[in-house]
Jmol script that loads the backbone (N, CA, C; Angstrom):
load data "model"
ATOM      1  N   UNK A   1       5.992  51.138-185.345  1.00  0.00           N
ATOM      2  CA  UNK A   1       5.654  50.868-183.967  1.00  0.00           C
ATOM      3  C   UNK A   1       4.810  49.599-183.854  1.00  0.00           C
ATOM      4  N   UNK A   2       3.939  49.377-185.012  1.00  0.00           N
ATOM      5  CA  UNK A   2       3.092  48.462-184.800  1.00  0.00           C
ATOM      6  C   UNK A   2       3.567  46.894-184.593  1.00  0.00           C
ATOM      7  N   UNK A   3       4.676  47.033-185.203  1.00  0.00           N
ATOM      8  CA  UNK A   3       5.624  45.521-185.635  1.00  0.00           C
ATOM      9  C   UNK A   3       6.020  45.551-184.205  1.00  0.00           C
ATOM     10  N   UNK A   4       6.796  46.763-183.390  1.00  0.00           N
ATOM     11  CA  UNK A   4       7.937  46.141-182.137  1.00  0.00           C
ATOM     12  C   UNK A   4       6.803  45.934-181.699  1.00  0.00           C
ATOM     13  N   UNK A   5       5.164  46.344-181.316  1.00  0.00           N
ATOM     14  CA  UNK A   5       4.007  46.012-180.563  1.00  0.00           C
ATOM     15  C   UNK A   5       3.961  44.340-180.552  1.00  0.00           C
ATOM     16  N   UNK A   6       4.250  43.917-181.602  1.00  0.00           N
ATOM     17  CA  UNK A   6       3.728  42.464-182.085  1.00  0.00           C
ATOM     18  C   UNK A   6       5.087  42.053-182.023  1.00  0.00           C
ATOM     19  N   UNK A   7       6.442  42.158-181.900  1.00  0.00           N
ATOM     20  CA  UNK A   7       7.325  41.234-181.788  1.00  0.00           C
ATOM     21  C   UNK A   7       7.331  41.274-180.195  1.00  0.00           C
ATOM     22  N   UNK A   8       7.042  42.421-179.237  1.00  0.00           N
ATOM     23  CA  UNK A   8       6.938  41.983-178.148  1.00  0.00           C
ATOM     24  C   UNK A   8       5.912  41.292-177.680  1.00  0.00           C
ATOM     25  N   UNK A   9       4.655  41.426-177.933  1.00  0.00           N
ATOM     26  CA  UNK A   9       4.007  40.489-177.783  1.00  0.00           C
ATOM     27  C   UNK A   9       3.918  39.105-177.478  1.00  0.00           C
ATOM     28  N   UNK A  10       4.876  38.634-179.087  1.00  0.00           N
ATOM     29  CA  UNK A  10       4.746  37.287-179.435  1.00  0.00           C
ATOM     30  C   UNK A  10       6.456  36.682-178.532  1.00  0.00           C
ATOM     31  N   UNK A  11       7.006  37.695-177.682  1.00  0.00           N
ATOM     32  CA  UNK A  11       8.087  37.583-177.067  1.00  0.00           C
ATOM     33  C   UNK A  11       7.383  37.345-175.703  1.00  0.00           C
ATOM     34  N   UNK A  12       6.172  38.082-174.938  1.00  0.00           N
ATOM     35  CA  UNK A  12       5.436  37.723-173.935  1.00  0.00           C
ATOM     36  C   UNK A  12       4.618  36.236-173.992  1.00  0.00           C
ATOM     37  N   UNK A  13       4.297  36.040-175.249  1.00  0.00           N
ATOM     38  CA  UNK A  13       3.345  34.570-175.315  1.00  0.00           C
ATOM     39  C   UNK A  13       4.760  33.774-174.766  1.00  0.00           C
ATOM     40  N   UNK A  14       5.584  33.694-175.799  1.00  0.00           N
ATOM     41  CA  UNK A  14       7.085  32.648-175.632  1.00  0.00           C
ATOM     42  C   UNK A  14       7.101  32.414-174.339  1.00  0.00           C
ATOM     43  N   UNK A  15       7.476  33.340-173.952  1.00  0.00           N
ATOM     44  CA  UNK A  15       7.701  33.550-172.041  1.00  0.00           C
ATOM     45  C   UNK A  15       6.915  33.210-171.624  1.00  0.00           C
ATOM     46  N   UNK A  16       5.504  33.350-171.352  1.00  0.00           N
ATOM     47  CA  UNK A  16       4.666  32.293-171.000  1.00  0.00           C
ATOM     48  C   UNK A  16       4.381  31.112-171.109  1.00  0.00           C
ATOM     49  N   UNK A  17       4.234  30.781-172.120  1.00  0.00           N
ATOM     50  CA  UNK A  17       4.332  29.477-172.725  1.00  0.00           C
ATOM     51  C   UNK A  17       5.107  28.578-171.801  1.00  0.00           C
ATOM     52  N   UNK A  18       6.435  28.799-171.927  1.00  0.00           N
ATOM     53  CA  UNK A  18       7.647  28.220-170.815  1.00  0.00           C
ATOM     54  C   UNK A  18       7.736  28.581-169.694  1.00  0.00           C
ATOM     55  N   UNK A  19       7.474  29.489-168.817  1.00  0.00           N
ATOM     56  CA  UNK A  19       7.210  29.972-167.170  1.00  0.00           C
ATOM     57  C   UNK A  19       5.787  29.757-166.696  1.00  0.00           C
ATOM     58  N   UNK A  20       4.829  30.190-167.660  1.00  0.00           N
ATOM     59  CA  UNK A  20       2.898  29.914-166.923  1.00  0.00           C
ATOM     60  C   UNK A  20       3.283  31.458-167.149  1.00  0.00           C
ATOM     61  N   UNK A  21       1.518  31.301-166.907  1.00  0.00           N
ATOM     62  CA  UNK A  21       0.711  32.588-167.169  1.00  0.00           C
ATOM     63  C   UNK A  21      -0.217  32.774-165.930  1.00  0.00           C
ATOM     64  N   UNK A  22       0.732  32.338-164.470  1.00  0.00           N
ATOM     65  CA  UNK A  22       0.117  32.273-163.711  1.00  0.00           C
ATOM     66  C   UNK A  22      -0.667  33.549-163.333  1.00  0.00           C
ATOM     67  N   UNK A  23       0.330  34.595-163.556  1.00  0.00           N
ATOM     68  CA  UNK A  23      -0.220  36.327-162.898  1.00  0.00           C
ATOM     69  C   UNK A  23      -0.518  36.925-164.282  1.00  0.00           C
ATOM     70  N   UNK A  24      -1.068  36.775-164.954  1.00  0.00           N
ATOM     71  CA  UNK A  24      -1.541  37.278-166.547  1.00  0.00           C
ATOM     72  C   UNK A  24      -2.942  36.363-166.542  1.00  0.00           C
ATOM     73  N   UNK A  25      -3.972  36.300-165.618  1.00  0.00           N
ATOM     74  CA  UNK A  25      -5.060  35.703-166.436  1.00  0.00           C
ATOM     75  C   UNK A  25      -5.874  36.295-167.430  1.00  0.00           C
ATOM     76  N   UNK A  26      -5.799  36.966-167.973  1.00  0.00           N
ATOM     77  CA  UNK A  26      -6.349  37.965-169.365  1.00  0.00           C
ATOM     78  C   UNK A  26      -5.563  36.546-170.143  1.00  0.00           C
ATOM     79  N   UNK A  27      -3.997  36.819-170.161  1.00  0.00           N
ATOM     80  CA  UNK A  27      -3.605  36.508-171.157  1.00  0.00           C
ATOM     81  C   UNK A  27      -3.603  35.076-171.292  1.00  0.00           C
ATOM     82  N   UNK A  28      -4.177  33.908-170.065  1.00  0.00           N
ATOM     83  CA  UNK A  28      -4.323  32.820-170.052  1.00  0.00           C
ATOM     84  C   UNK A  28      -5.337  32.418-170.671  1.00  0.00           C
ATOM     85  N   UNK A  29      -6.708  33.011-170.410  1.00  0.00           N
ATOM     86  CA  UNK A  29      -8.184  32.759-170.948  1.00  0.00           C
ATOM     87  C   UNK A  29      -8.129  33.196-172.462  1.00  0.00           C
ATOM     88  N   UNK A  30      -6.967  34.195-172.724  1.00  0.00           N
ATOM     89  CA  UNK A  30      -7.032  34.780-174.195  1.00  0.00           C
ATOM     90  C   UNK A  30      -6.423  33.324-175.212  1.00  0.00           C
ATOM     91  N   UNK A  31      -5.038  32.662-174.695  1.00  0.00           N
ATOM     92  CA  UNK A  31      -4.521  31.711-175.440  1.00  0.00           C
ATOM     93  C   UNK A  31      -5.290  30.105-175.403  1.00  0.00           C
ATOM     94  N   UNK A  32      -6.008  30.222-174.136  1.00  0.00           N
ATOM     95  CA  UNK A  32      -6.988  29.068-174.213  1.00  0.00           C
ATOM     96  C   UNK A  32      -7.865  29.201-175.695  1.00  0.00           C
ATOM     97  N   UNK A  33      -8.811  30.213-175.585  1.00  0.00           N
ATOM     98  CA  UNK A  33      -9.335  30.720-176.846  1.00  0.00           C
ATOM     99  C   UNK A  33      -9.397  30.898-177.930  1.00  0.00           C
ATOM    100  N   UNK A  34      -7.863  31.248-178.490  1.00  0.00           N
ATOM    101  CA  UNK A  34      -7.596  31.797-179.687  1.00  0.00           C
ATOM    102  C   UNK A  34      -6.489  31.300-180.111  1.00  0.00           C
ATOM    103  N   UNK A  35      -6.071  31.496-181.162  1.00  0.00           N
ATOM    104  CA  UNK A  35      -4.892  31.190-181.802  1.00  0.00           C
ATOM    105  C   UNK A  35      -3.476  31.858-181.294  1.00  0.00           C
ATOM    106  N   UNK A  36      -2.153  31.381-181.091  1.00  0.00           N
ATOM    107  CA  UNK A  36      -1.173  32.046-180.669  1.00  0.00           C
ATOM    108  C   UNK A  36      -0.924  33.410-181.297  1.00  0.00           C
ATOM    109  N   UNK A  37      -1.193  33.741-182.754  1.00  0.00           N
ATOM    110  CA  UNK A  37      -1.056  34.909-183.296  1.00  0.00           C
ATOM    111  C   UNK A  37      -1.979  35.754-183.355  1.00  0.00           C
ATOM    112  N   UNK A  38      -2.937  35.340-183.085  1.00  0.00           N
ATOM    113  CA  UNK A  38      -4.232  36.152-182.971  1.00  0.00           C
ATOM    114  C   UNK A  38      -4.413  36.659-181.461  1.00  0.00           C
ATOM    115  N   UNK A  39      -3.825  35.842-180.619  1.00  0.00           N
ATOM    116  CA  UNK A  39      -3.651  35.967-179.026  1.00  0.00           C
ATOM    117  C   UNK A  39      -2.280  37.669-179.245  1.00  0.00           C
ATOM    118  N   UNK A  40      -1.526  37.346-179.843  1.00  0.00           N
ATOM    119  CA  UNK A  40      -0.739  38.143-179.932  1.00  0.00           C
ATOM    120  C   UNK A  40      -0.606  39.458-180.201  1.00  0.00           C
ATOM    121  N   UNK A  41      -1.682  39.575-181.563  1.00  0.00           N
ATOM    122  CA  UNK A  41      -2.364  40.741-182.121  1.00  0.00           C
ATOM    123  C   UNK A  41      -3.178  41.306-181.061  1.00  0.00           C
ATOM    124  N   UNK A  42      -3.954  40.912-180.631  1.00  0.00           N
ATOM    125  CA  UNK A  42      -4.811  41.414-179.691  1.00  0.00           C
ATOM    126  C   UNK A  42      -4.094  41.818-177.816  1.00  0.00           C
ATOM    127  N   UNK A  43      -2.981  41.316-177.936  1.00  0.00           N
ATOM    128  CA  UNK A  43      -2.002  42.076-176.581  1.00  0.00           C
ATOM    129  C   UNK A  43      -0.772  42.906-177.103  1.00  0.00           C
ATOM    130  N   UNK A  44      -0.568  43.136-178.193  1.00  0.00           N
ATOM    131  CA  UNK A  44      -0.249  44.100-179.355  1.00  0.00           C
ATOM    132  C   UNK A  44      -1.383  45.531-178.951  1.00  0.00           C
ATOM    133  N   UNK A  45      -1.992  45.074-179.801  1.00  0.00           N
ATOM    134  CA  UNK A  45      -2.901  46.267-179.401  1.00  0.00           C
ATOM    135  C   UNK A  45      -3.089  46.948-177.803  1.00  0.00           C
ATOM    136  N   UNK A  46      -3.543  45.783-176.888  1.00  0.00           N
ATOM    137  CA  UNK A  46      -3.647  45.721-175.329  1.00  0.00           C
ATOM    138  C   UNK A  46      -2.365  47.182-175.031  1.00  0.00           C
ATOM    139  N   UNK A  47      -1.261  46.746-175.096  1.00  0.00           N
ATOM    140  CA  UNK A  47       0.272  47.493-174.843  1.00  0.00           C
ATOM    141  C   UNK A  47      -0.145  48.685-175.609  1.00  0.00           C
ATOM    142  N   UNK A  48      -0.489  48.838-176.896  1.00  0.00           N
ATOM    143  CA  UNK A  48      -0.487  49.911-177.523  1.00  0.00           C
ATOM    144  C   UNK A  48      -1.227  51.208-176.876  1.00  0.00           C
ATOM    145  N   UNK A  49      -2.484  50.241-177.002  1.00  0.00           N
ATOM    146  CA  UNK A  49      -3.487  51.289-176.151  1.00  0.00           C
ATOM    147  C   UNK A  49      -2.885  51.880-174.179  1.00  0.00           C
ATOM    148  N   UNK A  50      -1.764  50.817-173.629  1.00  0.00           N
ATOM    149  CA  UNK A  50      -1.616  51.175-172.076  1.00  0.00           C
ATOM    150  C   UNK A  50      -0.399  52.709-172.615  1.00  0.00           C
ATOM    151  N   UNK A  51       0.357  52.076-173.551  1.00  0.00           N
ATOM    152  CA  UNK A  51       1.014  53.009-174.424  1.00  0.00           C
ATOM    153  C   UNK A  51       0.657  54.502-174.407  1.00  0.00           C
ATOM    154  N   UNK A  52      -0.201  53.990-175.231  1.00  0.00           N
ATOM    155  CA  UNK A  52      -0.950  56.126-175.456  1.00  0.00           C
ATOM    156  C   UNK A  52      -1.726  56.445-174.216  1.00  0.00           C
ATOM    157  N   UNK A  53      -2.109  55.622-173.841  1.00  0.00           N
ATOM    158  CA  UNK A  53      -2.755  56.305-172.061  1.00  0.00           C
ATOM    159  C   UNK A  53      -1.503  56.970-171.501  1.00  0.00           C
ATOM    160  N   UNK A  54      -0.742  55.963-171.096  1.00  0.00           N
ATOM    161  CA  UNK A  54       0.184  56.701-170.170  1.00  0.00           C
ATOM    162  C   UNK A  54       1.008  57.914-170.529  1.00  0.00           C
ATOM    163  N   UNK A  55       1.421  57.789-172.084  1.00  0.00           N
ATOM    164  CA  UNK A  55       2.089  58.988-172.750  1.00  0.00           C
ATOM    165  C   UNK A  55       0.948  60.273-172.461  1.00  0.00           C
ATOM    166  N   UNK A  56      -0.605  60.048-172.989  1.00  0.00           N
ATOM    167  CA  UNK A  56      -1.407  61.015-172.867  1.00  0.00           C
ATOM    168  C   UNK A  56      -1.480  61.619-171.719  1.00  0.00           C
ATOM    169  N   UNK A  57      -1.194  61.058-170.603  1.00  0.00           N
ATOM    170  CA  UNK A  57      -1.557  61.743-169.256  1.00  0.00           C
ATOM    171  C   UNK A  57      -0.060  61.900-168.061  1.00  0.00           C
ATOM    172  N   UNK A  58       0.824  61.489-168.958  1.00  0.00           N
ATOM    173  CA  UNK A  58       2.112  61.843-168.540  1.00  0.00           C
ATOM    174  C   UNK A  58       2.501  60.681-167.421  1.00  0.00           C
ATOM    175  N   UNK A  59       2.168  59.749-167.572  1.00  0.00           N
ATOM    176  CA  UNK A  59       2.336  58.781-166.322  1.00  0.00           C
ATOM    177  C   UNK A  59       3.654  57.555-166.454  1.00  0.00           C
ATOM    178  N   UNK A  60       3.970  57.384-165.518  1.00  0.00           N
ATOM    179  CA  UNK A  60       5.094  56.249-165.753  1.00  0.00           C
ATOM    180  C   UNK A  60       4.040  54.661-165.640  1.00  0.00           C
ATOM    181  N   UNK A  61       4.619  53.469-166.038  1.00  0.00           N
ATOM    182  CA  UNK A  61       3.847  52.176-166.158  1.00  0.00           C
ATOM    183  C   UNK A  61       3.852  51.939-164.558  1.00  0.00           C
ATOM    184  N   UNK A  62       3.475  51.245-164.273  1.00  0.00           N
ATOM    185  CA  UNK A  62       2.564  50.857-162.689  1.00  0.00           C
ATOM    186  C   UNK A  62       1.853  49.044-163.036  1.00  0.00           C
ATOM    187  N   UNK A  63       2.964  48.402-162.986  1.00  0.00           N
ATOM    188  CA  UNK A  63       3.093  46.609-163.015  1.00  0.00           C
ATOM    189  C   UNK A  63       1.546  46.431-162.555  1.00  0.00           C
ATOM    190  N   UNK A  64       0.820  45.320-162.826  1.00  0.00           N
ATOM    191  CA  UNK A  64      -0.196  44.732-162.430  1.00  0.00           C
ATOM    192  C   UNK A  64       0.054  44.410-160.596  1.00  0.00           C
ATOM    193  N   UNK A  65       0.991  44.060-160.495  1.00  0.00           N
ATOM    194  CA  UNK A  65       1.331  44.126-159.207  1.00  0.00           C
ATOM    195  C   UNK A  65       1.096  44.904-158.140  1.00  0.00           C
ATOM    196  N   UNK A  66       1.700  46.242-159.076  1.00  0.00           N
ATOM    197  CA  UNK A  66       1.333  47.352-157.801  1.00  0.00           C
ATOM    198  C   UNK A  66       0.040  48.312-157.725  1.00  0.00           C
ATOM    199  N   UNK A  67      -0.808  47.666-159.198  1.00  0.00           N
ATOM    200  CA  UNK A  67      -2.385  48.442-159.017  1.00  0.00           C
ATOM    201  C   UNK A  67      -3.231  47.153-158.415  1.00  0.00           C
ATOM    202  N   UNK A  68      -3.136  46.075-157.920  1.00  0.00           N
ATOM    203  CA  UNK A  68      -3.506  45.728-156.946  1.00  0.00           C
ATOM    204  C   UNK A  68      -3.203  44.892-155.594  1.00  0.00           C
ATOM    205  N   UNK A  69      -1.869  46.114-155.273  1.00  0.00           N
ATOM    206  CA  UNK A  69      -1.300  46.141-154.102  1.00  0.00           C
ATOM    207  C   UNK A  69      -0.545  44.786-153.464  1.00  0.00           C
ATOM    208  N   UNK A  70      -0.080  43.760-154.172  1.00  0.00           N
ATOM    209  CA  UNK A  70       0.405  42.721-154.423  1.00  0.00           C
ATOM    210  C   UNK A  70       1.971  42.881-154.490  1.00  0.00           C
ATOM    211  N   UNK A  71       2.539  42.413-152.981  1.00  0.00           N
ATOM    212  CA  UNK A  71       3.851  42.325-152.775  1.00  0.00           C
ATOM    213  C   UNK A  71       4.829  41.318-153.684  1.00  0.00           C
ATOM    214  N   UNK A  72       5.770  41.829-154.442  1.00  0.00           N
ATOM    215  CA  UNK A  72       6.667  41.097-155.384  1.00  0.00           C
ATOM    216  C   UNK A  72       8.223  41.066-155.011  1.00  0.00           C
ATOM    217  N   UNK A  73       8.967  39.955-154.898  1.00  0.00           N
ATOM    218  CA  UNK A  73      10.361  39.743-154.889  1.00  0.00           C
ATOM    219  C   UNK A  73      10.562  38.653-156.371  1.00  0.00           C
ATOM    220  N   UNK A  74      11.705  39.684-156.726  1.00  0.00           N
ATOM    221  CA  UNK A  74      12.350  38.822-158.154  1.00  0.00           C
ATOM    222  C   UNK A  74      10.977  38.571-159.185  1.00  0.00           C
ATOM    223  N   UNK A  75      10.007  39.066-159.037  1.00  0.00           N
ATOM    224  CA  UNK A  75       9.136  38.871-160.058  1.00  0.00           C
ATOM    225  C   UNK A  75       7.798  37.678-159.495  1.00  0.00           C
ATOM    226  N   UNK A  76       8.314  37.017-158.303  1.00  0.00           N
ATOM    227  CA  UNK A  76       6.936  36.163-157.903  1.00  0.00           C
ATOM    228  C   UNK A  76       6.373  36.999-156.485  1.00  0.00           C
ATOM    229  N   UNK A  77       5.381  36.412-156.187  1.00  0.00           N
ATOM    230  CA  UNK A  77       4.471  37.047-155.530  1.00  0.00           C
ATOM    231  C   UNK A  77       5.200  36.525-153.858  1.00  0.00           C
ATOM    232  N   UNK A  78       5.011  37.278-153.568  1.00  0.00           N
ATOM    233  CA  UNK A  78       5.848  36.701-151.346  1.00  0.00           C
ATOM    234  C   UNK A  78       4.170  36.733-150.829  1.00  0.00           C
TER     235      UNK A  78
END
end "model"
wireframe off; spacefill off
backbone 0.3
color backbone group
């Protein structure tokens, strides 16, 4: 589990990298900071831990979007 944690990860940096990290500022201030793989490891973990929360308490994922009430079409903000 720990590896797909970190190949998606380093599949979220990619994607940023080339689109912006406009609606991810965690993950903007994190790659300013740190190294791309070390940025990676540490939103590896990030996922892991939203991971066992939600499994622990039976919940489906809930986008950054919609925990703070932020209207989305196709993925940008209206």
């Amino acid at each position: 589990m720990r590896s797909l944690f970190t190949a998606g990860a380093l599949a979220v940096i990619r994607y940023a990298k080339i689109h912006g990290t406009g609606y991810r500022p965690w993950l903007t201030g994190l790659l300013t900071r740190r190294p791309t793989k070390v940025a990676a490891i540490a939103l590896a973990n990030k996922i892991a831990r939203m991971t066992w929360a939600m499994m622990a308490r039976g919940e489906r994922y809930k986008g950054a979007h919609r925990a703070r009430g932020v209207a989305y079409r196709a993925g940008h903000p209206v």
